[in-house]
C-alpha positions as CSV (number, residue, x, y, z in Angstrom):
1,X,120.0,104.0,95.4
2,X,120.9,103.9,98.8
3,X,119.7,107.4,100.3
4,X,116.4,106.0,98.4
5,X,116.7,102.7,100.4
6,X,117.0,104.6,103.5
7,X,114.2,107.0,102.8
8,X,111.6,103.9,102.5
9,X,113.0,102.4,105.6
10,X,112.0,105.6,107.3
11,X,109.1,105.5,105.7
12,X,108.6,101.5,106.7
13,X,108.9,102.0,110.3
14,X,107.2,105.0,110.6
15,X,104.1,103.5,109.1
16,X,103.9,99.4,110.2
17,X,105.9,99.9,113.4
18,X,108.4,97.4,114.4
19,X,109.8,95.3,111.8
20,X,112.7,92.7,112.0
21,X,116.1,93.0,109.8
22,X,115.3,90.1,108.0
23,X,111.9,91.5,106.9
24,X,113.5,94.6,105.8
25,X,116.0,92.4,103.8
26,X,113.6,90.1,102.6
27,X,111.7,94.2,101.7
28,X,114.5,95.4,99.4
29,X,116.2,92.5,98.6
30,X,119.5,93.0,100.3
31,X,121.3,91.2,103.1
32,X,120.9,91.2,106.8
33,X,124.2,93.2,107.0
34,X,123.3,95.7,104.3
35,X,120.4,96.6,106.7
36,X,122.3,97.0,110.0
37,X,124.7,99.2,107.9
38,X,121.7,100.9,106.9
39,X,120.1,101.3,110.6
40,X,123.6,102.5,111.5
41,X,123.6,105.4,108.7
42,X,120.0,106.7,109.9
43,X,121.1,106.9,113.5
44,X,124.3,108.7,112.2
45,X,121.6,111.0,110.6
46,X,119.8,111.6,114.2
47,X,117.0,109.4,113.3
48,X,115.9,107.9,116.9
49,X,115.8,104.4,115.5
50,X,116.8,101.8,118.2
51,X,116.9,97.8,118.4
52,X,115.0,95.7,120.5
53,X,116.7,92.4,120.9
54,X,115.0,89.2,121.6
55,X,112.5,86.9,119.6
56,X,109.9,89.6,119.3
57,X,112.3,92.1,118.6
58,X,113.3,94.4,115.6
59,X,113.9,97.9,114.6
60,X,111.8,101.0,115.7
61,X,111.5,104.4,115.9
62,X,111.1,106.5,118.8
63,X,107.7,106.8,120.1
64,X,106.2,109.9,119.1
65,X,108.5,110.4,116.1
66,X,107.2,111.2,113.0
67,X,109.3,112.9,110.4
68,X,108.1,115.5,107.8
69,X,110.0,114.2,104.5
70,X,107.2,112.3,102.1
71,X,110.0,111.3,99.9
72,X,107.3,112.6,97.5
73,X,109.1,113.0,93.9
74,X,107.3,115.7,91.8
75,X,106.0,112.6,89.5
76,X,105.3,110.6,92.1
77,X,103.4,113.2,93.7
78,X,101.2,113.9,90.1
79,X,100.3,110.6,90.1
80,X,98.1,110.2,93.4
81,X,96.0,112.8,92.1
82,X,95.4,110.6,89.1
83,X,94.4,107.8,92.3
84,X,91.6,110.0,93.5
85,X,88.3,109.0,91.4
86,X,85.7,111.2,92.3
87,X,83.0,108.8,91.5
88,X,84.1,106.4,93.3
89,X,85.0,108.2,96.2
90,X,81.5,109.4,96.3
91,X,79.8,106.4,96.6
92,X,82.7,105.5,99.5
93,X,81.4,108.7,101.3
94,X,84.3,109.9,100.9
95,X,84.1,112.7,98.5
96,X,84.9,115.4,100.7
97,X,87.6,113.7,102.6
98,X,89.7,113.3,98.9
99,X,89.2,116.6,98.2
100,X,90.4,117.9,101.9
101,X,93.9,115.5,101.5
102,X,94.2,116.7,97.7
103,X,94.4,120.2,99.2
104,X,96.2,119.5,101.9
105,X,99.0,117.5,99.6
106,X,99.0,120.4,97.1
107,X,99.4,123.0,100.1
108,X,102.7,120.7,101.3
109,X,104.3,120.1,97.7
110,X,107.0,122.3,96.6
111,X,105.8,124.7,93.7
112,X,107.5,122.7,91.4
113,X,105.7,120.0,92.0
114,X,102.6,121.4,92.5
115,X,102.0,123.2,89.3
116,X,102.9,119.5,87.7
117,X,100.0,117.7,90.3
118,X,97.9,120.5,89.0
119,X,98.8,120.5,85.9
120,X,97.9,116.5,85.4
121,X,94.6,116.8,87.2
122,X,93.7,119.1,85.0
123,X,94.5,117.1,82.0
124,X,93.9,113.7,82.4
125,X,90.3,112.1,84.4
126,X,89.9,108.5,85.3
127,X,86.5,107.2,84.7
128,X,85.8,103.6,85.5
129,X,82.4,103.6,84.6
130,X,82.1,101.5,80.8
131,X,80.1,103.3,77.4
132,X,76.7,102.8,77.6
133,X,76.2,102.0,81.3
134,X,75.3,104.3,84.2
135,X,77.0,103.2,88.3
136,X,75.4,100.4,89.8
137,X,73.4,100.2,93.2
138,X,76.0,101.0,95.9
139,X,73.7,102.4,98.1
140,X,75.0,99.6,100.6
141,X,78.5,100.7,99.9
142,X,79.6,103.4,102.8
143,X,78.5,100.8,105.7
144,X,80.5,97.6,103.7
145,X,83.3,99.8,103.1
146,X,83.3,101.1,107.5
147,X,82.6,97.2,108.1
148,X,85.8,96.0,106.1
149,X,87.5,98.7,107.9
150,X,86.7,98.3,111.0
151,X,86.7,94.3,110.9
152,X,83.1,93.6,111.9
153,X,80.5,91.4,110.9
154,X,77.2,92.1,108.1
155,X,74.2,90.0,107.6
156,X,73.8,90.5,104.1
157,X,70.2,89.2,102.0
158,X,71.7,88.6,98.7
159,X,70.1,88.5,95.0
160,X,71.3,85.2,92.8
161,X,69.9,83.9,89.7
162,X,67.9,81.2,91.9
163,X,66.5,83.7,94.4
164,X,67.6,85.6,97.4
165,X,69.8,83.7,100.2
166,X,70.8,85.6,103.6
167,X,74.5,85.6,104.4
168,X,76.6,86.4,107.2
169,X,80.3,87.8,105.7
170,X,83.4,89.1,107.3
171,X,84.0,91.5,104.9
172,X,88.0,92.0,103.8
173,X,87.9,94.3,101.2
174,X,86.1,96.1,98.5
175,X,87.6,96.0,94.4
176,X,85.8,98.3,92.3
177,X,86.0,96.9,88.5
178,X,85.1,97.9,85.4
179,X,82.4,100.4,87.3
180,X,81.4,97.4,89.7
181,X,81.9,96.8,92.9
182,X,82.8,94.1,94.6
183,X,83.0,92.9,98.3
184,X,85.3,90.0,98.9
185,X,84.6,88.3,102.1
186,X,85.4,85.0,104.4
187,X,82.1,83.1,104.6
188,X,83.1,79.7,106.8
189,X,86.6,79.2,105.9
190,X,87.1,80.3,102.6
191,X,86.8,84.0,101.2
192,X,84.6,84.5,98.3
193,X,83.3,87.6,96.3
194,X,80.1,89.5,95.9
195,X,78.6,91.9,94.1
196,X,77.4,95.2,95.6
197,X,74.6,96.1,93.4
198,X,73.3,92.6,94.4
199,X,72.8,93.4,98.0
200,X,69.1,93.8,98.8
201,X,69.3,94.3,102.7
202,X,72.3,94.7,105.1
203,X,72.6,95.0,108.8
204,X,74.9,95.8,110.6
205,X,76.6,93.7,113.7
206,X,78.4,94.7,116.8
207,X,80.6,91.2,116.2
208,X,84.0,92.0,115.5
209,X,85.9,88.8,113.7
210,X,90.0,88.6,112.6
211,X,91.3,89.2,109.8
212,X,93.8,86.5,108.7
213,X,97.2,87.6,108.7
214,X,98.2,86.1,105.5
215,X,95.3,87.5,103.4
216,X,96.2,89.7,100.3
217,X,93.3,91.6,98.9
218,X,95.4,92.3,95.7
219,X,96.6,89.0,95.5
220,X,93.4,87.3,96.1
221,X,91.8,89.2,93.4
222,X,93.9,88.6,90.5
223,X,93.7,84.9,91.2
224,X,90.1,84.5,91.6
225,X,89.6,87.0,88.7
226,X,92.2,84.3,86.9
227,X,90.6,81.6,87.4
228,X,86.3,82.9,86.5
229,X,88.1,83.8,83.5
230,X,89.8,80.7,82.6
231,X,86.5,78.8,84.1
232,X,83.5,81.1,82.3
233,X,84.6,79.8,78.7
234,X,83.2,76.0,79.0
235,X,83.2,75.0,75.2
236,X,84.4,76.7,71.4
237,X,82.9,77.6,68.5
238,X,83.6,77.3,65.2
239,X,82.8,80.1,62.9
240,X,83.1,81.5,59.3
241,X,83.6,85.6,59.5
242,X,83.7,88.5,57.1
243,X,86.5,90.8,57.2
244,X,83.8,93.2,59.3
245,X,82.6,90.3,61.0
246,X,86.4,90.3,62.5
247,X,86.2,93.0,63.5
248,X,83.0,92.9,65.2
249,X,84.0,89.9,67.0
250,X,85.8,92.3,69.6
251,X,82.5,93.6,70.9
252,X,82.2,89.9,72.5
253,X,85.4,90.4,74.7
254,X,89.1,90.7,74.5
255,X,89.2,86.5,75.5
256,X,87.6,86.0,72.0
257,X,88.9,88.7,69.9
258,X,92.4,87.0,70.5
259,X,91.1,84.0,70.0
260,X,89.9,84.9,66.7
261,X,92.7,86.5,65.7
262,X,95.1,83.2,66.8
263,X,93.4,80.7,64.9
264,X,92.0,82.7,61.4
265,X,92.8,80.7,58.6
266,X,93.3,82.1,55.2
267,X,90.8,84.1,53.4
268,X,88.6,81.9,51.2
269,X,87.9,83.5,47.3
270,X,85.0,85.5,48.8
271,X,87.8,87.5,51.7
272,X,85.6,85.2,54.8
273,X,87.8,83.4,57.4
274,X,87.3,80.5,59.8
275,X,88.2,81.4,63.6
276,X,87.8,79.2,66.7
277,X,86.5,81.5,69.7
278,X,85.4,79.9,73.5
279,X,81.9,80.2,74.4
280,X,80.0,80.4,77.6
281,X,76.7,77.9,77.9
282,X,74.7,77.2,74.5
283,X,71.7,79.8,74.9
284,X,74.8,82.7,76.3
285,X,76.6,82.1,72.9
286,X,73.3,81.7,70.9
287,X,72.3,85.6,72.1
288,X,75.8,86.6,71.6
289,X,76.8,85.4,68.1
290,X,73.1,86.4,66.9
291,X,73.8,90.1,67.2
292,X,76.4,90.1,65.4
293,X,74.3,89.8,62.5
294,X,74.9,88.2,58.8
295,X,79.1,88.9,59.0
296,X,79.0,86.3,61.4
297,X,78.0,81.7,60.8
298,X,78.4,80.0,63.4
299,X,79.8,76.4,61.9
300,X,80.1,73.8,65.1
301,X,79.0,72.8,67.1
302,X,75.7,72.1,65.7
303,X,73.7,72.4,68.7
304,X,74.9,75.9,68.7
305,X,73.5,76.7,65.4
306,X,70.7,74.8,65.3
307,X,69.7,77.3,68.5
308,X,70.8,80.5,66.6
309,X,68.6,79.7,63.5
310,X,65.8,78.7,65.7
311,X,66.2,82.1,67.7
312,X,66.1,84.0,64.3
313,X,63.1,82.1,63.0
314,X,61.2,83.4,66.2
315,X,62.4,87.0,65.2
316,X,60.8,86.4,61.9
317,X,57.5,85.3,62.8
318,X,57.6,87.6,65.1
319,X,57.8,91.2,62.9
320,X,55.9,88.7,60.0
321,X,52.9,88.8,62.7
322,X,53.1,92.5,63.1
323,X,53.1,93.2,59.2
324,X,49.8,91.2,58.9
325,X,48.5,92.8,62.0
326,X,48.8,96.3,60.2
């Protein structure tokens, strides 16, 4: 555990720079003196770490040190060929860069290790990209991705369901999910998040802004992904459901296929169950529940059926039309 410890501080300092003993403590979850102890053991190894004491200060290595050691574990190693999505990467522009460091790790792993990396890329392909749907438009996507990286300003002209507004973002970072992209920028004083595909125009700015030292891309996301989960649903439905009707319930999400599967009551004499599912806005559910066909009766609230009978009446004038047309 503790020639481990000592690897990733190594690894720590050689990659953020100076860093303080209680932030490595606070990093590993050991004490101040565990990390001194430490510090001592990688100078013992002829590591040119040294202290810099004062209120700015902390431990560093030597300028112009770099070690050769990845610490790489043959796993570990298989695994960041399993990070490289070619798609993805692609519309990055950075297709040929991934394949340049894939060879270039390959060429440096032991052969052990490499004939397991190769091994795993050869078996197992990541594709983010959902049944039924092609990539979206990220033709915006290399200039967004060098403007998050290299901190400077876009004027964006954005599509939204009411038209198309102009924004200027300080772009912090791009999340690719489900086959979407997304940009996730500060606009005033809050950051907010954007679709890619919905970019119409983009230029480009010279103005350079600062990133806010406490932001967390990762942990940003999974908050604000939280909580337009927890926000889309605004209502519930109450429905009656064949046994396939269950089961078809999942195409509408995993949110309500749990749901479903939580609250089903007992089978009544004909093998249908009643199930309480959330629901977006009335016309949303309406299109939803309706494709589901005859396996599915929506119960409550009425509003919600009295929509889905009146959407299916306009289906059946409308092939009843056709018939006498022919």
């Amino acid at each position: 555990m503790r020639a481990s410890r000592l690897l990733s501080i190594l690894m720590l300092l050689q990659t953020r720079g100076r860093m303080t003993a209680q932030a490595l403590a606070e990093q590993f979850e050991v004490s101040i003196r565990t990390i001194y102890r430490d510090i001592d053991q990688l100078s013992a190894a002829e590591v040119p770490v040294y202290a810099d004491r004062g209120p700015n200060g902390g431990f560093e290595l030597l300028d112009g040190y770099r070690t050769k050691l990845t610490g790489l574990s043959p796993s570990e190693a298989a695994t960041l060929f399993l990070a490289g999505l070619p798609g993805p990467a692609a519309e990055l522009g950075l297709a040929d860069i991934m394949t340049t460091a894939q060879l270039k790790l390959t060429a440096a792993l032991p052969e052990g290790a490499r004939a397991t990396a190769r091994r795993v890329s050869a078996r197992f392909h990541l594709d983010p990209v959902g049944w039924f749907r092609s990539g979206e438009d990220a033709r915006f996507l290399p200039a967004i991705a060098n403007a998050v990286w290299s901190e400077i300003c876009i004027n964006v002209r954005y599509q939204r369901y009411a038209g198309v507004v102009s924004r200027k973002l300080q772009p912090l970072g791009l999340v690719l999910k489900g086959g979407v992209w997304y940009i996730v920028a500060m606009v005033g004083e809050r950051p907010r998040t954007y679709r890619v595909s919905k970019v119409v125009e983009l230029i480009e700015t010279a103005e350079r802004f600062e990133r806010p030292k406490d932001f967390d891309l990762v942990r940003y996301w999974s908050a604000a992904s939280r909580d337009y989960e927890v926000g889309l649903y605004r209502g519930k439905a109450t429905l009656r459901v064949s046994k396939a009707g269950l089961i078809k319930l999942e195409l509408l999400g995993s949110a309500v296929a749990s749901a479903a599967a939580e609250t089903a009551s007992a089978p009544d004499a004909a093998g249908w169950v009643r199930v309480v599912i959330p629901i977006e806005r009335i016309d949303h559910a309406a299109g939803e529940l309706i494709r589901l066909g005859v396996d599915v009766e929506t119960l409550e609230p009425q509003e919600l059926r009295d929509r889905i009978a009146e959407m299916a009446r306009d289906v059946s004038r409308l092939y009843r039309r056709r018939r006498g047309a022919q």
